[in-house]
N, C-alpha and C positions, 0 to 999 in steps of 0.2 A: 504493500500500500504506500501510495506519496505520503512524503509529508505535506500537510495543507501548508501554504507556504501565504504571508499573509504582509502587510505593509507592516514597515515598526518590526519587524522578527530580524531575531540575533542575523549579523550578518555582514560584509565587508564591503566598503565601498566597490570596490570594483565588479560587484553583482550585484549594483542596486539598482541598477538599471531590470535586470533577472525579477529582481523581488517583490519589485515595482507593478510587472507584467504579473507574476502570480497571485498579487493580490486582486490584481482587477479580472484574473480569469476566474478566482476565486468568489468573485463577489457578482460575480454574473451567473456562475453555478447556483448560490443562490437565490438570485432571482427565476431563474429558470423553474427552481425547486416550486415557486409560488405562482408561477406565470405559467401552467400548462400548455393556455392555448400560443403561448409566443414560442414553443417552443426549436422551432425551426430556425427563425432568428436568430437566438441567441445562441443555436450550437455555432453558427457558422461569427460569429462574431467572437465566440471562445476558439475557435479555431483557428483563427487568423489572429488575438494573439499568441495563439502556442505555438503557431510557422515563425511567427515576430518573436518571441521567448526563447526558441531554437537556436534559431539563426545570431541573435546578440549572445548566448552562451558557449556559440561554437566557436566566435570571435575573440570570446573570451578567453576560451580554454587555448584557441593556439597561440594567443600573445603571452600565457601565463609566466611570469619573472618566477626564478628561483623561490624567492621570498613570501610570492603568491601560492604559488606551492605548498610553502610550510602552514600559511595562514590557511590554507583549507584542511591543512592534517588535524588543525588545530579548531576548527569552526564550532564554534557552541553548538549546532544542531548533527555535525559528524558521529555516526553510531559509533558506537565503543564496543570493547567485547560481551559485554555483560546481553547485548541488543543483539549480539550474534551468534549466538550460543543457541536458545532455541531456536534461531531460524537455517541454524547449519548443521547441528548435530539432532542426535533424537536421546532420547531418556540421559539426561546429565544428571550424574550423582555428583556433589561438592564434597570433597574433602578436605578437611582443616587443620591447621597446625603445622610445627616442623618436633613437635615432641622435645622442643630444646628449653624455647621462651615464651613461643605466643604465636597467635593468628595474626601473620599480617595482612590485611584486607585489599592491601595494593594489588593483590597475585590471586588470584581464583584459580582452583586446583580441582582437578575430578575425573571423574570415569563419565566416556560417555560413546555414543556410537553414532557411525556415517553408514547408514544401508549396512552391507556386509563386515562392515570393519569396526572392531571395537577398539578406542583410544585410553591414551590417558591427557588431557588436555592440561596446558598452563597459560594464562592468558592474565596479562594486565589490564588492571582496569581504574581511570582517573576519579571517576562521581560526576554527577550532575551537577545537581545543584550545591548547594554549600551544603548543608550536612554531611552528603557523602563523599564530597572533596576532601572535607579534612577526616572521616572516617576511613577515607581510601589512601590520607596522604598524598592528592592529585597524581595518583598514579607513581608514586616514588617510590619503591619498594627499600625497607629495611633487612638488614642480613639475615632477620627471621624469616622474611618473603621469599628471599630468594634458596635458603635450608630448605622450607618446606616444598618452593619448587624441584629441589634435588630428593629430597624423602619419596617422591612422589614417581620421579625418575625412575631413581633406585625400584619402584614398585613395578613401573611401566616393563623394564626391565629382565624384572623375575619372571613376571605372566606372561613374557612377547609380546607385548602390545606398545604400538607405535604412540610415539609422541608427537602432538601437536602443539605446538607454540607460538601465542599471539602477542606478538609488542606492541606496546603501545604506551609508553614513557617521554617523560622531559629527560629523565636519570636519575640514578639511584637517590636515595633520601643523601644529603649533605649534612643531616645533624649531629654534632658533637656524638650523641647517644650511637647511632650508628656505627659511628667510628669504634668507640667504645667497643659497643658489641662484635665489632669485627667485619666493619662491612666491606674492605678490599680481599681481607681473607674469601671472603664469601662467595662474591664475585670470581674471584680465581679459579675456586675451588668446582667451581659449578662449569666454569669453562671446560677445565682439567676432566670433570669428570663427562661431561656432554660430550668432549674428543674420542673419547672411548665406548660409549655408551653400546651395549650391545643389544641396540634396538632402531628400527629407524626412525630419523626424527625430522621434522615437515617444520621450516621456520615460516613465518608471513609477518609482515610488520603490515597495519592496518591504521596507525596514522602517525606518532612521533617514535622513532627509533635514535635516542641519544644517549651517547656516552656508557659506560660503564653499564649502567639501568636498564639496556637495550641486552648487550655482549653476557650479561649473567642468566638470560635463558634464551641467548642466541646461536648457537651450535649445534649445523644440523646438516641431513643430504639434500633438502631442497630448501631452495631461499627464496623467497617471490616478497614481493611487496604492491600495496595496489597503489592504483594510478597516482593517486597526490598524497601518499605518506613519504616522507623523508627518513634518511638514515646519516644519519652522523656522528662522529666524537665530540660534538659541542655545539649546543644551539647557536643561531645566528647572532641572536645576542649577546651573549657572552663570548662567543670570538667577537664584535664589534670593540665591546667593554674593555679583553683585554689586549686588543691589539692600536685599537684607535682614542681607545679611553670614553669611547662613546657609543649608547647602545641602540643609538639612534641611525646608524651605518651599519645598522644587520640585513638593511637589503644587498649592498654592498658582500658583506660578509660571507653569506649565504652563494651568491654567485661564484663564489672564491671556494667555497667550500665540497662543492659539487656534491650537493646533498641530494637530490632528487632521484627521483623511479628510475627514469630515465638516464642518467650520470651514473648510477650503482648496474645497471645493466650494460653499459657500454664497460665498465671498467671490472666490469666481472666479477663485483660483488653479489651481485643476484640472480640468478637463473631466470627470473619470469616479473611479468608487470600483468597482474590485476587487472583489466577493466571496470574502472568507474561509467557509472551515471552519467551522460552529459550535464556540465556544471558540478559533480564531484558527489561524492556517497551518499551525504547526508540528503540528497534531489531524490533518490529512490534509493531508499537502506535494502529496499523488499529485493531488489534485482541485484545489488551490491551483494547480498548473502548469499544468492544463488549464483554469483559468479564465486563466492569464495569457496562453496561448496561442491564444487562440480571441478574446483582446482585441485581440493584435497582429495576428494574421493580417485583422480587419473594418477596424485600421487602418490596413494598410500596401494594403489594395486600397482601403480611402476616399481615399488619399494619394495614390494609384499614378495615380489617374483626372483628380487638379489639376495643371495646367501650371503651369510652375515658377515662370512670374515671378508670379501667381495665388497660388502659396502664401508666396511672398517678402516680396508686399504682404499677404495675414495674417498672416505671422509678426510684423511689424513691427507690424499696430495691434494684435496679442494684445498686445506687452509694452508698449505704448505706453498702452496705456488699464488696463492692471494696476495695481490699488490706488486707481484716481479712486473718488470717491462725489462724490454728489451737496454743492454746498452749501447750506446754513442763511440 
């Protein structure tokens, strides 16, 4: 189902012209609903703006800057994982905890299935609105999120059952406490052990992939990312912050940074790009899930059919020859 897209909704200058037209198709659906007998008119009048809504979004999407990019990874009405769970798997069980310190709510964990294939899922998740942003820690996992992500591994593991993993972080929590608790140990450790892992494991980043927060349950045999999620070592702002002193040059930054779908496929970070919506996920979450689901399910039976020590030795030259280029 769309989202009803309405004048005044969370949104970015550079699609308000987009937001502009969905209100007013919006509001002539309305009337239609009360005007039976106009009803002829007014489809052809919602019709021609959605040829006009089309056509300014496709304009849109092929001028899109770097920076524009991040800002749709990042779009208050963009689904998160929490929105894509039942529309991609079927019967999800949640499981909790790392059995050490605590539940960290940044990281949703669980058993769950795609048609023939039974998983074990990890998937980050930011919150809506303000309760569960700081419930979730806006998606910044603590070294307990990411333990219980490996606990879960480890489970994935024992049964044979493929791991799925959804990014979708600014980066790891940055708090004193974390430190404390160990939160580079954590991160490593989860690297260390995902390189080994004797299971297969299906990465996707489905809107912010940074730093640290992204790499502690990013290690796997398939890497895809959809269309407008970015993947990087350090958001645009903070390369602006610390290279120009200003965080105001993250458009700037971002270009430099070659964060994009597109940039991480060229350079051989990713195997695959997602198909977004015209105008980007959060325009049709309903059709976004069903391209995510129709990615994992061709990948988890390409996976299903490699014997393990087979995928073990790819996994290791995938990251072993990641970043060479040729030299001069």
């Amino acid at each position: 189902m769309r989202r009803k897209a309405r004048r005044g909704q969370p949104g970015y200058e550079f699609e308000a012209g987009a937001v502009e037209l969905d209100g007013q198709i919006e509001e002539l659906r309305e009337e239609t609903d009360q005007e039976e007998q106009e009803k002829e008119h007014f489809a052809a009048r919602i019709e021609a703006l959605e040829e006009q809504r089309d056509r300014l979004l496709a304009e849109i999407v092929e001028n899109l800057t770097p920076y524009q990019h991040v800002k749709l990874a990042r779009h208050p009405l963009r689904p998160q994982s929490a929105d894509y769970i039942p529309q991609v798997f079927d019967d999800f069980i949640e499981l909790h905890g790392d059995r050490r310190f605590g539940d960290d709510k940044a990281i949703i964990t669980g058993l769950a299935r795609l048609e023939g294939h039974r998983v074990v899922l990890i998937a980050q998740q930011k919150g809506r609105d303000t309760h569960e942003k700081l419930e979730r820690n806006f998606g910044m996992p603590n070294p307990e999120g990411y333990r219980k992500a490996l606990a879960k591994m480890a489970l994935a593991e024992k049964f044979a059952l493929p791991v799925v993993s959804f990014i979708d972080t600014p980066g790891a929590a940055p708090a004193v406490e974390a430190e404390e608790r160990g939160q580079g140990m954590a991160i490593a450790e989860n690297i260390c052990r995902m390189s080994g892992l004797r299971t297969p494991i299906v990465i996707l980043v489905t809107g912010e992939g940074c730093s640290g927060g992204a790499l502690g349950i990013g290690v796997g045999d398939r890497f895809a990312m959809l269309e407008n999620a970015y993947y990087s070592v350090i958001s645009p702002e903070g390369c602006a912050a610390i290279l120009w002193r200003d965080s105001e040059k993250a458009d700037q930054a971002a270009a430099s940074l070659k964060l994009t779908a597109g940039d991480m496929l060229e350079l051989g970070v990713v195997d695959e790009i997602i198909e977004e919506p015209l105008g980007g996920a959060h325009r049709d979450p309903k059709q976004t899930a069903a391209n995510i689901r129709a990615y994992l399910k061709a990948k988890l039976e390409e996976l299903r059919a490699i014997p393990i020590e087979q995928l073990l030795e790819e996994r290791y030259q995938r990251y072993r020859t990641l970043g060479t280029h040729a030299r001069t």
